[in-house]
BADOLUM-291127 format. One record per residue (C-alpha): residue in three letters; x, y, z. Coordinates in Angstrom, 3 decimals. Each point is the difference from the previous one (the first is absolute). Layout:
<rs>
+-----+----------+----------+----------+
! res !        u !        v !        w !
+-----+----------+----------+----------+
! ALA !        X !        Y !        Z !
...
+-----+----------+----------+----------+
</rs>
This chain:
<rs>
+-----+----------+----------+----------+
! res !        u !        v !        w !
+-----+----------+----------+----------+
! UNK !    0.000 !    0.000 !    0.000 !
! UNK !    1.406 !    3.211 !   -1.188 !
! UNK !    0.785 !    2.337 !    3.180 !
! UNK !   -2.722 !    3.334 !    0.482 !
! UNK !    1.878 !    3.213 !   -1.591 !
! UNK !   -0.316 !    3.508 !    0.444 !
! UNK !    2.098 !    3.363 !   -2.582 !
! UNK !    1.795 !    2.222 !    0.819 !
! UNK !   -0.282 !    2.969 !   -2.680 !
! UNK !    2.799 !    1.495 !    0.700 !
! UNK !    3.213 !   -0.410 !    2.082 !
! UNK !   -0.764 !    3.048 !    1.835 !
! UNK !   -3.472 !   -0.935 !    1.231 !
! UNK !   -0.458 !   -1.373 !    3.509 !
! UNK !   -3.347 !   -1.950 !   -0.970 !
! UNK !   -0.695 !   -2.495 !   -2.536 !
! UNK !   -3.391 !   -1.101 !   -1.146 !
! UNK !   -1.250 !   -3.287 !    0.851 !
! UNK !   -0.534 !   -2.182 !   -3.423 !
! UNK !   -2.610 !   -2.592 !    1.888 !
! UNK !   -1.360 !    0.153 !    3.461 !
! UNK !    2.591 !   -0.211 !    2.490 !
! UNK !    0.199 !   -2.144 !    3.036 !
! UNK !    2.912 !    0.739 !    2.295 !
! UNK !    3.455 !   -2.074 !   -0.479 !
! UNK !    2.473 !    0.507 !   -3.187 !
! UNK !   -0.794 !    1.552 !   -2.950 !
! UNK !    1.798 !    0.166 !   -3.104 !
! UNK !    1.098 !    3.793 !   -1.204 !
! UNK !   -0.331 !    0.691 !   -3.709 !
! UNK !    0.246 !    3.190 !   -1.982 !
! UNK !    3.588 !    2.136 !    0.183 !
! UNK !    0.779 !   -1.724 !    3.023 !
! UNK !   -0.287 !   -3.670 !    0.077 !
! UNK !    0.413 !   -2.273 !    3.151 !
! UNK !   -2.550 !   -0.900 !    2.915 !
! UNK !   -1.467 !    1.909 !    2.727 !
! UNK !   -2.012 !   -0.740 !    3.531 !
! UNK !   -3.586 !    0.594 !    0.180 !
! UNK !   -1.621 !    0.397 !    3.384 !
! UNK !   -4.185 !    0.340 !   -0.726 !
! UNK !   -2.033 !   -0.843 !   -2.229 !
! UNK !    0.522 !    2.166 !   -3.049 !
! UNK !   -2.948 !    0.067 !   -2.750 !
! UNK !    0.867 !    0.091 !   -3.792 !
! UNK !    1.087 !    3.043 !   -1.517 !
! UNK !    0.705 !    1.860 !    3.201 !
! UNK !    3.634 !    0.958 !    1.536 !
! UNK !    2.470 !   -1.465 !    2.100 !
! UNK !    2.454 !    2.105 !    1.666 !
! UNK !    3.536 !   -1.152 !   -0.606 !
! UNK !    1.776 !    1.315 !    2.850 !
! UNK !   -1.102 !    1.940 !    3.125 !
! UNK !   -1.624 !    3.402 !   -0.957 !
! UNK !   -0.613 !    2.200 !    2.787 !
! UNK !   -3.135 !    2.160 !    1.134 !
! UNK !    0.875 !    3.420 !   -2.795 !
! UNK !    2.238 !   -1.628 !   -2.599 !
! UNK !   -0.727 !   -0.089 !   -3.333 !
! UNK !   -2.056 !   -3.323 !   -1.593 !
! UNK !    2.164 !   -0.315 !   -3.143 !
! UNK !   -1.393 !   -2.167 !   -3.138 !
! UNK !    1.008 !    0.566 !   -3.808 !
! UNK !    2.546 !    1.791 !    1.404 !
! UNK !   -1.314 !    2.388 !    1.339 !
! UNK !   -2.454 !    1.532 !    3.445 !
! UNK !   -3.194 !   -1.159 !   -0.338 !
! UNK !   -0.819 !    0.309 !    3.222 !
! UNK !    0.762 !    0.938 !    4.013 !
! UNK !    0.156 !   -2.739 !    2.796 !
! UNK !   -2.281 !    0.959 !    2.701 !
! UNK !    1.361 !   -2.340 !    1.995 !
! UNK !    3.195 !   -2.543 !    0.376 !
! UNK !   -0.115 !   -2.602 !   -2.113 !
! UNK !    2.253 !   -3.089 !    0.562 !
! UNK !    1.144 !   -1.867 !   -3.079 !
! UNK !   -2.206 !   -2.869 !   -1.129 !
! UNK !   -3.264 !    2.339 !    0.486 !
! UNK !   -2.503 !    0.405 !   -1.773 !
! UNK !   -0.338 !    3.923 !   -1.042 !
! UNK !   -3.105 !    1.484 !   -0.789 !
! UNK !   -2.201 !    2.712 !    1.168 !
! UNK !   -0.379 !   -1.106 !    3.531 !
! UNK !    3.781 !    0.610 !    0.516 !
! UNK !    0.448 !    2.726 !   -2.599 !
! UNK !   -1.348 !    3.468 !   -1.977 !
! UNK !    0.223 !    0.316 !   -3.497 !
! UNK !    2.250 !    2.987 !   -1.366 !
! UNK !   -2.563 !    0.376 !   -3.178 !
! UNK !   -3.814 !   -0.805 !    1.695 !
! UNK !   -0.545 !    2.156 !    3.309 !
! UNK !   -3.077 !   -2.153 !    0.315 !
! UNK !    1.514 !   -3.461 !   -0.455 !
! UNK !    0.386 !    0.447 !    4.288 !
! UNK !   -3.414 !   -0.181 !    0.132 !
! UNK !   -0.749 !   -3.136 !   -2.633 !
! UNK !   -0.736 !   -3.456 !    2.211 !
! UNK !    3.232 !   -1.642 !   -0.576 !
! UNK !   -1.389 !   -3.512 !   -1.183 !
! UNK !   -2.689 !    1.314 !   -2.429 !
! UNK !    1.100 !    3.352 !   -1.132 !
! UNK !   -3.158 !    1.385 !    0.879 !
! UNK !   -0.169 !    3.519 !    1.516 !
! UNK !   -0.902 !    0.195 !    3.637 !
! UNK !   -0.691 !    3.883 !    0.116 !
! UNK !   -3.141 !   -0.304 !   -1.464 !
! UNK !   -3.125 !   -0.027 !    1.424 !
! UNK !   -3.187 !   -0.680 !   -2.084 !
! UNK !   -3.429 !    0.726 !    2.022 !
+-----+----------+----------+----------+
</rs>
């Protein structure tokens, strides 16, 4: 059975983007790095994976460059997404429910 795999855009970027559905344990790393890397959670399809450690205020870094803020420390192997992060493009993507996308400061009557 072929081993779960996540890329890496670019060398600079401290997440990579889960291929499949992640469960924790070793992952290969494809893309302009290659090699393996830990996973800790559960990480679903399409979504990021921090690389290394990326402290509360530093930069999210994909395709090279910010895409986003850390709003909170996140140890390598985690999965990164809004819960743990603010986008540097969408103002309102802190207020989207992280596992459906859906916006949560909305109220219909």
């Amino acid at each position: 059975m072929e081993m779960k795999a996540a890329f890496q855009i670019d060398r600079r970027d401290n997440v990579a983007t889960a291929l499949a559905a992640l469960e924790p344990g070793t992952v290969s790393l494809r893309g302009d790095a290659s090699g393996a890397c830990r996973v800790v959670e559960p990480i679903p399809a399409g979504h990021k994976l921090a690389l290394r450690d990326i402290p509360e205020g530093a930069d999210i870094v994909k395709y090279g460059v910010r895409i986003g803020v850390a709003t909170r420390d996140i140890p390598a192997g985690h999965w990164v997404h809004l819960h743990v992060m603010r986008s540097a493009y969408d103002e309102r993507s802190s207020h989207l429910d992280v596992n459906t996308g859906a916006p949560k400061d909305t109220k219909y009557e």
